[in-house]
FISE-849931 format. One record per residue (C-alpha): residue in one letter; x, y, z. Coordinates in Angstrom, 2 decimals, padded with zeros to 5 digits. Layout:
residues N
<atom "A" <X Y Z>>
...
end
This chain:
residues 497
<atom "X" <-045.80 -010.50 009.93>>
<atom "X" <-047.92 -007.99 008.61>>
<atom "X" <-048.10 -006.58 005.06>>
<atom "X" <-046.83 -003.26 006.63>>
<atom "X" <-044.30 -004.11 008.77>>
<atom "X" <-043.24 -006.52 005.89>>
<atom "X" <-043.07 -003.55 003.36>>
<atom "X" <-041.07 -001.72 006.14>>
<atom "X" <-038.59 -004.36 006.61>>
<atom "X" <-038.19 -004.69 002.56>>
<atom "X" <-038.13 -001.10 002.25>>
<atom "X" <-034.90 -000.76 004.56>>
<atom "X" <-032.96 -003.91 003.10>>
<atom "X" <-033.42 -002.90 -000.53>>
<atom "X" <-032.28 000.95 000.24>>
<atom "X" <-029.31 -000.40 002.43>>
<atom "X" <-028.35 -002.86 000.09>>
<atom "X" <-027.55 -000.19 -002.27>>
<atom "X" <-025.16 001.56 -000.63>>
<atom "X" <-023.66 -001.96 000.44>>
<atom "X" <-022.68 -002.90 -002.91>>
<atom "X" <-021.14 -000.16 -003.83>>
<atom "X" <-019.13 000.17 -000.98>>
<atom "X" <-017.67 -003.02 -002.24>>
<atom "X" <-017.35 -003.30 -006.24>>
<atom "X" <-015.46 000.41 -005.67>>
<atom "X" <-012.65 -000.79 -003.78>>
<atom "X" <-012.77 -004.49 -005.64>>
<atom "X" <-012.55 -002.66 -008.82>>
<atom "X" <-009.64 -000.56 -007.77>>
<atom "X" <-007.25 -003.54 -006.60>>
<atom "X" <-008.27 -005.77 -009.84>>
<atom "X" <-008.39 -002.98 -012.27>>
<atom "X" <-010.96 -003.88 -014.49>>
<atom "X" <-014.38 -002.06 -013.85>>
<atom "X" <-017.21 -003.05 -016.53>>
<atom "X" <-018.49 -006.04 -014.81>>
<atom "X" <-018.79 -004.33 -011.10>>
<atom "X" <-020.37 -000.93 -012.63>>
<atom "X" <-022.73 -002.74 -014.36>>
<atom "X" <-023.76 -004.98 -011.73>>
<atom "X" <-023.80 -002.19 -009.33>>
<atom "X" <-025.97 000.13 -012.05>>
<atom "X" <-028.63 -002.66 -012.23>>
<atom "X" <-028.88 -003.46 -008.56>>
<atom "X" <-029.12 000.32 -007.61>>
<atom "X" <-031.89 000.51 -010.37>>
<atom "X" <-033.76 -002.59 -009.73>>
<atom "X" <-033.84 -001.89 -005.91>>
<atom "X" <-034.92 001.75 -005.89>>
<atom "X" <-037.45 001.05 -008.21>>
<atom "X" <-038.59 -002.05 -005.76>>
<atom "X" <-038.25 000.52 -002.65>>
<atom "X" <-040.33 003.06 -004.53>>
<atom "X" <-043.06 001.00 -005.29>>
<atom "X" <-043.33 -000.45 -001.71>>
<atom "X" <-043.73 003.72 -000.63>>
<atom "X" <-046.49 004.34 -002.94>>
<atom "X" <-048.20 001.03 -001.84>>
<atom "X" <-047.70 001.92 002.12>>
<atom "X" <-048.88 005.40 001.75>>
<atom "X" <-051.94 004.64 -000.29>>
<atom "X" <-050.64 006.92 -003.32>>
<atom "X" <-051.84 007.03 -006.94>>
<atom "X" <-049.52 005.13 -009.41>>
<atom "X" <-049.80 005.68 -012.80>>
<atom "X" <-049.94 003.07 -015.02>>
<atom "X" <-046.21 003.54 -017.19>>
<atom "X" <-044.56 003.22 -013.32>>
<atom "X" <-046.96 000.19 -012.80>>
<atom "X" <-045.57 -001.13 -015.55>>
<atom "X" <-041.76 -000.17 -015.00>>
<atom "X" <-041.97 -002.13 -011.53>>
<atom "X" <-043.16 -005.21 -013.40>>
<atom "X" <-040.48 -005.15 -016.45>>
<atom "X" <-036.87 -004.03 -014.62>>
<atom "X" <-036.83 -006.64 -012.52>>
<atom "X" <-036.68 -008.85 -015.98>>
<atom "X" <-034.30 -006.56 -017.52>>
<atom "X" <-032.37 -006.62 -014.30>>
<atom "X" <-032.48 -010.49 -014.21>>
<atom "X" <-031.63 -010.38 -017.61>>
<atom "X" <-028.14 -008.23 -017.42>>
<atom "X" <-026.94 -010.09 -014.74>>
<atom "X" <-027.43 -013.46 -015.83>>
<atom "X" <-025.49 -012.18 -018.78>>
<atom "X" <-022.83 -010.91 -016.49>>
<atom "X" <-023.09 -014.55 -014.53>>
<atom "X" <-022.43 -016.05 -018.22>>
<atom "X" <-019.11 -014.31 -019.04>>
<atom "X" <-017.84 -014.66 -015.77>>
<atom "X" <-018.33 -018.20 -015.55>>
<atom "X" <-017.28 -018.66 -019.31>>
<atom "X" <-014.29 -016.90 -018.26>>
<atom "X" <-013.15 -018.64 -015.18>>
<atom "X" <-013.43 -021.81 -016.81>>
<atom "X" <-011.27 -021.06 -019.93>>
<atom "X" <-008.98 -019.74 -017.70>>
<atom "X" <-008.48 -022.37 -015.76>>
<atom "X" <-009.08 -025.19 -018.39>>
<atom "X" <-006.96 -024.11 -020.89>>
<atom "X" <-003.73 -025.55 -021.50>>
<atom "X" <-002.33 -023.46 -024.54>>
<atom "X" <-001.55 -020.16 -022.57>>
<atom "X" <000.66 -022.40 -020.16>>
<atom "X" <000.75 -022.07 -016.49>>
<atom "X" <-002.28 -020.32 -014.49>>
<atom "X" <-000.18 -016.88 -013.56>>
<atom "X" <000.54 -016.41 -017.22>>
<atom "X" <-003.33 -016.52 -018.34>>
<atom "X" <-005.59 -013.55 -018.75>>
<atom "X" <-007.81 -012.35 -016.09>>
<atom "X" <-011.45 -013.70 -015.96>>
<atom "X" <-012.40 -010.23 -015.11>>
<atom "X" <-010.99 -008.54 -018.11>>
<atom "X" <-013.20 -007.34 -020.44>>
<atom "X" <-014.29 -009.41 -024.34>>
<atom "X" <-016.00 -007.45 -027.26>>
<atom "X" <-018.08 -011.08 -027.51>>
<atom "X" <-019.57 -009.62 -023.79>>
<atom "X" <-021.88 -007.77 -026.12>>
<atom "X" <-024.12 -010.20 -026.92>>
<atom "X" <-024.82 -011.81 -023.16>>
<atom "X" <-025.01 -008.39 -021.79>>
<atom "X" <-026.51 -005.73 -024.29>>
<atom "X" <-028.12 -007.69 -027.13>>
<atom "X" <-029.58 -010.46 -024.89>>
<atom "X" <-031.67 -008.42 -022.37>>
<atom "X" <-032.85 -005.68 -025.34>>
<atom "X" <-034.34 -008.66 -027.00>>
<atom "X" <-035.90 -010.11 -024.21>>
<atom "X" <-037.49 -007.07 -023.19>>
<atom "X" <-038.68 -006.31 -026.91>>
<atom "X" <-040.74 -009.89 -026.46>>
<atom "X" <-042.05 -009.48 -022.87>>
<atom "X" <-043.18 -006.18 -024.30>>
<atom "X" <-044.84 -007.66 -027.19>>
<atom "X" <-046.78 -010.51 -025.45>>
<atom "X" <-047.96 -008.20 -022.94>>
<atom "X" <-049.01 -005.99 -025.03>>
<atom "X" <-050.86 -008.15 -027.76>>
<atom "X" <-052.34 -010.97 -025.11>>
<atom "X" <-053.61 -008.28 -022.71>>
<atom "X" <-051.51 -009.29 -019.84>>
<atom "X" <-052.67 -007.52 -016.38>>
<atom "X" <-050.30 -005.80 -014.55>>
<atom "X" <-051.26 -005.36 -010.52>>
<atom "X" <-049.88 -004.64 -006.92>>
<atom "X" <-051.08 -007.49 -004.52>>
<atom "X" <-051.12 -006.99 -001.02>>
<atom "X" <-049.51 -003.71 -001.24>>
<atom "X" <-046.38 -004.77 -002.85>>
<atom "X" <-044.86 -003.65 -006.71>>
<atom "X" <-046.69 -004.30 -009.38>>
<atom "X" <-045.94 -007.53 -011.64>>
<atom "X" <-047.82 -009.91 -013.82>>
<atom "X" <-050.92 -010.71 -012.35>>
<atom "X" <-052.98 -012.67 -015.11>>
<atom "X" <-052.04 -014.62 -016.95>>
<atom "X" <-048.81 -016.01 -015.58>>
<atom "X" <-046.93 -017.32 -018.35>>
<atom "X" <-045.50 -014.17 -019.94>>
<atom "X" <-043.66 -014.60 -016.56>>
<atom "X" <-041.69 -016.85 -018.27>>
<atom "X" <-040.05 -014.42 -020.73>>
<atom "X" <-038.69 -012.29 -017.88>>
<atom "X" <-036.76 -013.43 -014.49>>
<atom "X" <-038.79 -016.89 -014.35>>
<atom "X" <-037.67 -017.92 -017.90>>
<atom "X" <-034.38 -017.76 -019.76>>
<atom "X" <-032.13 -016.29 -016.90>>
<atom "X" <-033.87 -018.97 -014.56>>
<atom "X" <-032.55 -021.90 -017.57>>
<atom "X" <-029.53 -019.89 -018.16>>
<atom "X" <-028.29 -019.79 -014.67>>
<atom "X" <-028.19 -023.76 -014.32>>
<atom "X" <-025.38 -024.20 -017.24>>
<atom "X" <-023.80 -021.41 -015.46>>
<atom "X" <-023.92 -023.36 -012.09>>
<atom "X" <-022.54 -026.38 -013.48>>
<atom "X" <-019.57 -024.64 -015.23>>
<atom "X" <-018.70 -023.12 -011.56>>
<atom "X" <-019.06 -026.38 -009.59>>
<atom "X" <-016.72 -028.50 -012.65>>
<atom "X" <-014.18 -025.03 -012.02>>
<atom "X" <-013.98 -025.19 -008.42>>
<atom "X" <-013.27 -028.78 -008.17>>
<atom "X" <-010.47 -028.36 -010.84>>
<atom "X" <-009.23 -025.99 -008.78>>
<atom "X" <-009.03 -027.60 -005.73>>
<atom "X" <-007.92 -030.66 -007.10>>
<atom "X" <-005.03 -028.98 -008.50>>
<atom "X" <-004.57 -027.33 -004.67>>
<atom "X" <-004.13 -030.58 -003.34>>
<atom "X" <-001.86 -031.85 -005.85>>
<atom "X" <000.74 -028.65 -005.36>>
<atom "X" <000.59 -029.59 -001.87>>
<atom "X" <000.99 -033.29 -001.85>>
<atom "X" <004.90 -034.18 -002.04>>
<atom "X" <006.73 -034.99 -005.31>>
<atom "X" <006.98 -038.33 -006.66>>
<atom "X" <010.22 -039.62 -008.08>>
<atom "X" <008.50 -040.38 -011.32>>
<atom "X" <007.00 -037.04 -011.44>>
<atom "X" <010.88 -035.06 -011.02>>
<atom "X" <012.52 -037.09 -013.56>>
<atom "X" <009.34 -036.43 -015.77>>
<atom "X" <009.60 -032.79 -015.06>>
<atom "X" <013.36 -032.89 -016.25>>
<atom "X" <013.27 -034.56 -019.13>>
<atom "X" <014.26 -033.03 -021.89>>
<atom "X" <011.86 -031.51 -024.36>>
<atom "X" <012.13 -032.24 -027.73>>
<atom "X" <012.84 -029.59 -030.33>>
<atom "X" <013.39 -029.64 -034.53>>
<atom "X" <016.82 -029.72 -036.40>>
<atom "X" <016.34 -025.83 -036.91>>
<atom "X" <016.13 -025.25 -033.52>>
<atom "X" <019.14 -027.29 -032.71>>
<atom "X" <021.44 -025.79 -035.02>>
<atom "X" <020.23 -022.40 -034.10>>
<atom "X" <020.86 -023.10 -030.50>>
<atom "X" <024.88 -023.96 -031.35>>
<atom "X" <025.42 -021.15 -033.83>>
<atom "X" <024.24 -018.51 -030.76>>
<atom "X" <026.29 -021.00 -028.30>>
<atom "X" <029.38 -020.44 -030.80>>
<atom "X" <029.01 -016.59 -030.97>>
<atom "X" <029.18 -016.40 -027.06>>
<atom "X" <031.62 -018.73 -026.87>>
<atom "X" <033.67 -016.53 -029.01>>
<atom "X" <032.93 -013.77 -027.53>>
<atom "X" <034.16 -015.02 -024.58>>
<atom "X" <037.16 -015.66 -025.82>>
<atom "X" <038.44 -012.61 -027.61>>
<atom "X" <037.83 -010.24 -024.21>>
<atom "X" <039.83 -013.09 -021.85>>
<atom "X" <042.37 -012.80 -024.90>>
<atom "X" <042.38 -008.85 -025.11>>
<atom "X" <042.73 -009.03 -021.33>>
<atom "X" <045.30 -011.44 -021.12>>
<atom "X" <047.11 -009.48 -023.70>>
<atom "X" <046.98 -006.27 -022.18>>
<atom "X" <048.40 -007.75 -019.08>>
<atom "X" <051.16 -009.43 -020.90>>
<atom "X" <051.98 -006.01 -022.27>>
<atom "X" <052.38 -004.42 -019.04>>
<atom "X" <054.53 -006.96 -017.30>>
<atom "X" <056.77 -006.45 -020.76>>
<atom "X" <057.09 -002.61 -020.70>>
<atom "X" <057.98 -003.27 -016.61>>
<atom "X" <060.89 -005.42 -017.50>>
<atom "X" <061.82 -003.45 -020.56>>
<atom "X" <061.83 -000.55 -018.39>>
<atom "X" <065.83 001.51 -018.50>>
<atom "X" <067.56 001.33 -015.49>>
<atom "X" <068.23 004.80 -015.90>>
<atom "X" <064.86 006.08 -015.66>>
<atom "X" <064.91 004.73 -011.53>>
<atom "X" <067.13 004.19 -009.05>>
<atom "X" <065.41 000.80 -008.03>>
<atom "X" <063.91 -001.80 -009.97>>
<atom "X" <060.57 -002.40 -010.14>>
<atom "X" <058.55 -005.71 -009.34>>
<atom "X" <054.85 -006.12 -010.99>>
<atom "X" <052.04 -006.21 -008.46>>
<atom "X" <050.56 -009.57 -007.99>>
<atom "X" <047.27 -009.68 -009.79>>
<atom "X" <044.38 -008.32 -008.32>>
<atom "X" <041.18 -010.31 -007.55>>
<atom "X" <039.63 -009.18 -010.52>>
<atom "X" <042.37 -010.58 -012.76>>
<atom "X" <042.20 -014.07 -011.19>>
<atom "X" <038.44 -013.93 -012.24>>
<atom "X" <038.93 -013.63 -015.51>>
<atom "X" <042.19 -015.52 -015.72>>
<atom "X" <039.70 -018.77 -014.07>>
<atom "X" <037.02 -017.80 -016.75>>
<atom "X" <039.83 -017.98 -019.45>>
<atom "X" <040.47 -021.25 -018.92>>
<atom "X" <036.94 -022.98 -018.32>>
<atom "X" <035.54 -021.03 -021.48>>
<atom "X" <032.17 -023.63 -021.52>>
<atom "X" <031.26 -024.40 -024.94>>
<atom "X" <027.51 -025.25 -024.20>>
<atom "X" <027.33 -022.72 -020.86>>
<atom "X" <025.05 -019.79 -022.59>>
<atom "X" <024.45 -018.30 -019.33>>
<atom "X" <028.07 -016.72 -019.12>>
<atom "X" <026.60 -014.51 -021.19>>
<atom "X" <024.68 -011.88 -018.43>>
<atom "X" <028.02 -012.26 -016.73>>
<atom "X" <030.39 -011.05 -019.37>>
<atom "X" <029.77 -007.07 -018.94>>
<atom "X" <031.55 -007.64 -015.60>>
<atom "X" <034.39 -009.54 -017.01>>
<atom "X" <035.61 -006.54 -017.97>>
<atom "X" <038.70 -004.24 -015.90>>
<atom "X" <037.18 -001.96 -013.82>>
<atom "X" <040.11 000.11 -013.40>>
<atom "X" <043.71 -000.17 -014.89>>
<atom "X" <047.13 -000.67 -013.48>>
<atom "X" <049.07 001.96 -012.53>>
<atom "X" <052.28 002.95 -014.73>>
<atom "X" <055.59 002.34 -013.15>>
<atom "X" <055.81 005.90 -013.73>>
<atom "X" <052.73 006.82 -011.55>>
<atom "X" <053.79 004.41 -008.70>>
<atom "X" <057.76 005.46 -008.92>>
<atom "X" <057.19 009.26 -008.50>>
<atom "X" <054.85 008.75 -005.51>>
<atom "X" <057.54 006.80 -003.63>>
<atom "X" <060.39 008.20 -001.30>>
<atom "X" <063.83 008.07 -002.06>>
<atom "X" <064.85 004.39 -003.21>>
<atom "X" <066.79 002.17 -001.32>>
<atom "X" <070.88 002.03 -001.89>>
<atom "X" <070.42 -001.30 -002.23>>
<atom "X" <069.48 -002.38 -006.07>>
<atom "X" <066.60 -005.27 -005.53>>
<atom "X" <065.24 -003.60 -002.45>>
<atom "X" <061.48 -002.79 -001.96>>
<atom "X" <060.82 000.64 -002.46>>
<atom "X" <059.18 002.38 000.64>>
<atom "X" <056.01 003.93 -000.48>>
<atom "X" <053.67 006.83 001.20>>
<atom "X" <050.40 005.54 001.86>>
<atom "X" <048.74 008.67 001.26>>
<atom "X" <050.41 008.66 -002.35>>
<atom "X" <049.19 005.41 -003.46>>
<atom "X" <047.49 005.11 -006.47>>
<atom "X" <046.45 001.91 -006.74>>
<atom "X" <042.53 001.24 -005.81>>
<atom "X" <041.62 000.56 -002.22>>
<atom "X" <040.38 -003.06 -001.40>>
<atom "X" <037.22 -002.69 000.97>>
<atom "X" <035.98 -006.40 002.38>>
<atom "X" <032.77 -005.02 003.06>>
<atom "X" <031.82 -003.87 -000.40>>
<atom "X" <032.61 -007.21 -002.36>>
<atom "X" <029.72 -009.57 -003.48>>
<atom "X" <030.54 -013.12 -003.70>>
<atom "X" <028.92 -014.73 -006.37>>
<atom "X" <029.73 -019.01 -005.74>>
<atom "X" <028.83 -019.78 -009.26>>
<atom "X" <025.89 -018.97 -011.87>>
<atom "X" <022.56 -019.31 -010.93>>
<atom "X" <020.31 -022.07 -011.64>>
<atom "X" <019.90 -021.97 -015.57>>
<atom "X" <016.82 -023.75 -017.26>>
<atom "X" <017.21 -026.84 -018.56>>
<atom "X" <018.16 -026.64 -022.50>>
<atom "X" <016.98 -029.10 -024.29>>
<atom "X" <020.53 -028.73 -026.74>>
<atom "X" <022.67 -029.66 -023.74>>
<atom "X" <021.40 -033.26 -024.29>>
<atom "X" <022.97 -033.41 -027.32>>
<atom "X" <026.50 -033.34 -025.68>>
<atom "X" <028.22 -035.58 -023.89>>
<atom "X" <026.48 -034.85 -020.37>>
<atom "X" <028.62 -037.66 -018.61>>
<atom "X" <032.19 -035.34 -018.74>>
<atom "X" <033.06 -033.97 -015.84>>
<atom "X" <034.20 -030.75 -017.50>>
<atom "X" <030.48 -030.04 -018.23>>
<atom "X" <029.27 -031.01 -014.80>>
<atom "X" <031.68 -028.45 -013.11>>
<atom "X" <030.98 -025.92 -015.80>>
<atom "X" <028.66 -024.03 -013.38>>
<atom "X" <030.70 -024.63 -010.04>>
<atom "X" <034.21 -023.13 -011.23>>
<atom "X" <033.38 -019.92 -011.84>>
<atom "X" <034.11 -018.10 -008.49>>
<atom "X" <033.72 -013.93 -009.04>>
<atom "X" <034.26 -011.32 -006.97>>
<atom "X" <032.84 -008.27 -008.01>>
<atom "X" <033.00 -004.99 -006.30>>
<atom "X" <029.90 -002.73 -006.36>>
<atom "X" <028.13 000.19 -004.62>>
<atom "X" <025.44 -001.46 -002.21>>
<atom "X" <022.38 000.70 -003.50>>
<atom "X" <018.98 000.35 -001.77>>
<atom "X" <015.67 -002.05 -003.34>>
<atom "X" <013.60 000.08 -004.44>>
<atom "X" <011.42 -001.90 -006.35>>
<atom "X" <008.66 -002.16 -003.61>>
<atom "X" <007.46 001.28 -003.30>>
<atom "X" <004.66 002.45 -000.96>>
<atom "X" <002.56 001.29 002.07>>
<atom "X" <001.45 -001.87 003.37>>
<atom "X" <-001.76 -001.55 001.99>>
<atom "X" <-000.86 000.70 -001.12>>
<atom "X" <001.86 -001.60 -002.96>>
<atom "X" <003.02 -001.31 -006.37>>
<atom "X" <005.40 -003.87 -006.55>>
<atom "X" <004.19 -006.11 -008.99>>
<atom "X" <005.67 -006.10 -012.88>>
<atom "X" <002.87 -008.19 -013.81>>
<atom "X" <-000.85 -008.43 -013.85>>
<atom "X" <-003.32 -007.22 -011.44>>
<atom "X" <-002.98 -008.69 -007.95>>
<atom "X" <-006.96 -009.94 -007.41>>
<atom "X" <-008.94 -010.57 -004.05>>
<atom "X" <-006.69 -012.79 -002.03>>
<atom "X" <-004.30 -010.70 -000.78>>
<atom "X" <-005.01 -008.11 -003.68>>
<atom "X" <-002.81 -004.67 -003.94>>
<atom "X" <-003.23 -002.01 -006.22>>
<atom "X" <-003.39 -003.80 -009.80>>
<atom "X" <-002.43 -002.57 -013.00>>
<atom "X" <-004.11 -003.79 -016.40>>
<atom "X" <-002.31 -006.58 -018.08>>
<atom "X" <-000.28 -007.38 -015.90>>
<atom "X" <000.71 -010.99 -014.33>>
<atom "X" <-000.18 -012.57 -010.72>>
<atom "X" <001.14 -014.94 -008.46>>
<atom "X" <-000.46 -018.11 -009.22>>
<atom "X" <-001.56 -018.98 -005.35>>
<atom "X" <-003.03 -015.37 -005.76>>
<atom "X" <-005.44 -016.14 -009.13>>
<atom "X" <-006.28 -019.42 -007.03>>
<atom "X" <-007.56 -017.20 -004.43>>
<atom "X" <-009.01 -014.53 -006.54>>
<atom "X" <-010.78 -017.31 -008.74>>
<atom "X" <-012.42 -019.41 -005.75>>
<atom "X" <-013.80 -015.74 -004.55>>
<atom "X" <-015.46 -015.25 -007.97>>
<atom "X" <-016.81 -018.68 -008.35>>
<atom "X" <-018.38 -018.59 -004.95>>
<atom "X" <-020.23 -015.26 -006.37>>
<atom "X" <-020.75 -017.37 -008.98>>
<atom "X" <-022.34 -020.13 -007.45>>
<atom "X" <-024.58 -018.05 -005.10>>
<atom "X" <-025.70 -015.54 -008.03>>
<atom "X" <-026.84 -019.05 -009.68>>
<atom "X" <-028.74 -019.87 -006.53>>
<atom "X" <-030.04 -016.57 -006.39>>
<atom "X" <-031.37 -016.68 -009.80>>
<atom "X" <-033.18 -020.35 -009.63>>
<atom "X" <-034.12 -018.87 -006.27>>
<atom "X" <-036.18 -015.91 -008.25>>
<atom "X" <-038.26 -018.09 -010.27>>
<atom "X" <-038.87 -020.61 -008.28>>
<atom "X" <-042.24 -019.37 -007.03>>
<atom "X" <-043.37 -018.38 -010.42>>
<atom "X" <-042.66 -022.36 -011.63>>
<atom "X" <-044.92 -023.36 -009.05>>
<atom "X" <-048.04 -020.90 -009.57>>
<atom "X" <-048.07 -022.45 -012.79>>
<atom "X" <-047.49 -026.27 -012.02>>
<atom "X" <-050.72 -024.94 -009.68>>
<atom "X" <-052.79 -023.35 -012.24>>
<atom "X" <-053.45 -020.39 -010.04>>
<atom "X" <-054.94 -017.50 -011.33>>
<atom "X" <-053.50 -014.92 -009.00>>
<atom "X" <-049.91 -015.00 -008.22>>
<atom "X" <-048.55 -015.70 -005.11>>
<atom "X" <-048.27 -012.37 -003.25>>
<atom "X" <-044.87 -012.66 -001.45>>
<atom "X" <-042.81 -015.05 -003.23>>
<atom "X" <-039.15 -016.02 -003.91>>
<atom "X" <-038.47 -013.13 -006.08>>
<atom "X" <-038.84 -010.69 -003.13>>
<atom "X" <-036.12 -012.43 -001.06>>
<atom "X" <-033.80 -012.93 -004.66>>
<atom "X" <-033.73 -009.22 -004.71>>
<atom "X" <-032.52 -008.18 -001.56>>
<atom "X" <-029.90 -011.07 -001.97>>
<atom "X" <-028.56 -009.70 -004.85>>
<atom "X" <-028.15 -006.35 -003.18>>
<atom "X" <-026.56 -007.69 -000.50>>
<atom "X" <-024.72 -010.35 -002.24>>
<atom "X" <-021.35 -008.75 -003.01>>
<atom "X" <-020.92 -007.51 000.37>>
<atom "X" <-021.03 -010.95 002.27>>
<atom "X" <-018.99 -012.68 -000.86>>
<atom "X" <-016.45 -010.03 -001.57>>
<atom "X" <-016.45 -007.78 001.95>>
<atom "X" <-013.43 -009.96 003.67>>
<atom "X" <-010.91 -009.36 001.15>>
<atom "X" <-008.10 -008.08 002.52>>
<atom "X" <-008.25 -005.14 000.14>>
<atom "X" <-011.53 -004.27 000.46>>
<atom "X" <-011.02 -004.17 004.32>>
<atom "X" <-008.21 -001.90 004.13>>
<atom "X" <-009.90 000.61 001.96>>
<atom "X" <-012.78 000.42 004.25>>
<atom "X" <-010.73 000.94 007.18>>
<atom "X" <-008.20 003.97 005.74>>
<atom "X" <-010.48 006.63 007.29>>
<atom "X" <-010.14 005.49 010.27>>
<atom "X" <-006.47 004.97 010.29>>
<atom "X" <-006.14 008.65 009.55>>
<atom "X" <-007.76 009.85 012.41>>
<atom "X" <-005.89 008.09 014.44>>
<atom "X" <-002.61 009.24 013.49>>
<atom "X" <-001.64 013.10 015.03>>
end
């Protein structure tokens, strides 16, 4: 190929790869929530490329360039190399804590890699100002030559070595650890895939519920808050049981003189058997009665003898007999089949590690959970929890959804672990391939010197590293699901009427 149609060519993939990025760190960004890492990639690529595409225009068209743009050709790519590799750093630094360590418990209660560290400083900021402070200085006091060869940008043409303090040094020596920390991440992952999908050992279920140990103060603790429930419990079934007692009383007590016809108590509703059953269980160790007690209570009361009396017809001669009642007069509540909830017993509680400390082997505290039979009768009111479109979903209460799958994320929140599994494979493959990329830029540099050439190679490795870090995002991050759909929402709007 020829130097000009090879300019060409390098002219068109830097300038495209531009736009190419961005079109994918903006909607990435929006569905993980956290923006410092993409905008400053993005920043540095857009720089670092237009800079690259510039200098290829002046050297095709034969035009002057002054010597500060000489030398800003030759030192961004450094300081490009530089902010990256920092941004390579945290991530991987990141990724691996995240999945490595233990003490924030399972992997959808840990923080995001992406989520931004005031340590960040240092690999990002104070790293590349330094290094470009000493390529400055050695090029500077040792005279270094800066050229265009073969009508590409200019870079360091003689001596070579000060080569080593930009791309082809500490980001190319930085960006092995970097790889390593991905590869020993990914594995871990995956290894923990396959174990979540191999089946469950015996060994490994009764290890899982075993008990876990906790201290004396915990213990007691545990029964003085088990006690206060439990007698909580108690004094509503009483109240209730009382006030129902009272009733039946004041119906019996009731003058013949005040009616024609005696009066026989309704049998008790459903509601009333419910707490009559819960009366008499009363579980000493079963704290999660507790989130059912606010519906222990009567949600409506009997109906005087009064009430029901003067909405009846004229009683019978007889003195026992049934009264004939109106239908349309009746005060008592309606009983609707199709608005009761059946609740067949309490939901699965966590295992408490005080529950060990009672005789487990009664069967009063093996049918603690089963007894309880409820029927409560509610309103059916529409979820509403998942608001919005398919591809516009707010329904999580936790952290950002990220890359596999990803909605619209807010900060802090929590994620589905098989979600962060997804999300963190997509950002250790960047990983990985930025690493590549990076080794990939200095390789030609390393062997000009292992050479002892004078002049530099004219097209080397660093000319293809650039264009694949342009491009990189889009082929490593451009088939989320997420970033397809907010690719693809323009066009779904025209073709709706």
């Amino acid at each position: 190929m020829s130097p000009s149609a090879l300019g060409v060519t390098w002219v068109v993939l830097t300038l495209t790869a531009i736009p190419a990025s961005w079109l994918v760190l903006i909607p990435f960004s929006i569905a993980t929530g956290h923006w410092w890492g993409q905008t400053v990639y993005g920043l540095t690529v857009t720089v670092m490329d237009s800079v690259f595409a510039i200098g290829l225009i002046y050297n095709m068209l034969h035009m002057h360039t002054s010597r500060s743009f000489c030398l800003a050709q030759a030192i961004i790519p450094s300081v490009g190399a530089y902010i990256l590799s920092g941004i390579c750093i945290c991530l991987a630094a990141s990724t691996y804590s995240t999945v490595f360590n233990l003490k924030h418990g399972p992997l959808r209660h840990r923080r995001n890699p992406l989520e931004w560290k005031s340590i960040y400083l240092l690999p990002v900021v104070l790293w590349p100002l330094s290094a470009t402070a000493a390529l400055l200085a050695a090029s500077f006091k040792h005279g270094v030559t800066f050229q265009s060869i073969d009508h590409l940008p200019c870079e360091v043409a003689h001596p070579l070595w000060p080569r080593l303090l930009g791309y082809a040094g500490a980001p190319f020596l930085a960006s092995v650890p970097c790889l390593v920390l991905s590869v020993i991440t990914a594995y871990r992952i995956t290894t923990v895939s396959r174990m979540r999908q191999a089946p469950i050992t015996r060994e490994e279920q009764v290890a899982r519920l075993s008990p876990i140990r906790i201290t004396a103060e915990e213990r007691v603790m545990n029964r003085l808050e088990r006690e206060r429930r439990t007698q909580s419990l108690l004094v509503l079934a009483s109240a209730h049981s009382h006030e129902k007692h009272t009733d039946r009383i004041s119906v019996v007590s009731l003058p013949h003189s005040m009616s024609d016809s005696a009066w026989l108590p309704s049998p008790p509703t459903v509601h009333d058997a419910a707490v009559s059953d819960i009366s008499h269980i009363l579980p000493e160790s079963c704290s999660g009665l507790q989130r059912y007690s606010s519906h222990l209570e009567p949600s409506y009361a009997l109906p005087s003898p009064l009430v029901r009396e003067g909405a009846s017809t004229p009683p019978s001669p007889i003195t026992f007999a049934p009264v004939n009642q109106t239908p349309a007069a009746s005060s008592r509540p309606s009983f609707d089949p199709t608005t009761l909830h059946y609740y067949d017993g309490l939901d699965p509680m966590p295992v408490s590690p005080f529950d060990y400390d009672e005789d487990v082997s009664s069967p009063a505290n093996t049918e603690q959970e089963l007894v309880v039979h409820r029927v409560h009768r509610r309103a059916l009111q529409p979820q509403t929890d998942r608001v919005g479109s398919k591809d516009e979903m707010s329904s999580y209460d936790g952290w950002p959804p990220m890359l596999a799958g990803i909605r619209r994320a807010r900060s802090g929140s929590l994620i589905p672990s098989s979600e962060l599994t997804g999300a963190l494979r997509r950002i250790l493959f960047f990983q990985v391939a930025f690493s590549c990329i990076v080794i990939l830029a200095g390789l030609t540099t390393w062997i000009d010197l292992a050479k002892h050439r004078d002049m530099p190679t004219p097209f080397g490795t660093q000319h293809v590293a650039l264009v694949l870090v342009g491009w990189g995002p889009y082929f490593v991050f451009g088939h989320l699901p997420a970033v397809g759909s907010y690719l693809s929402r323009p066009f779904r709007r025209r073709r709706q009427p």
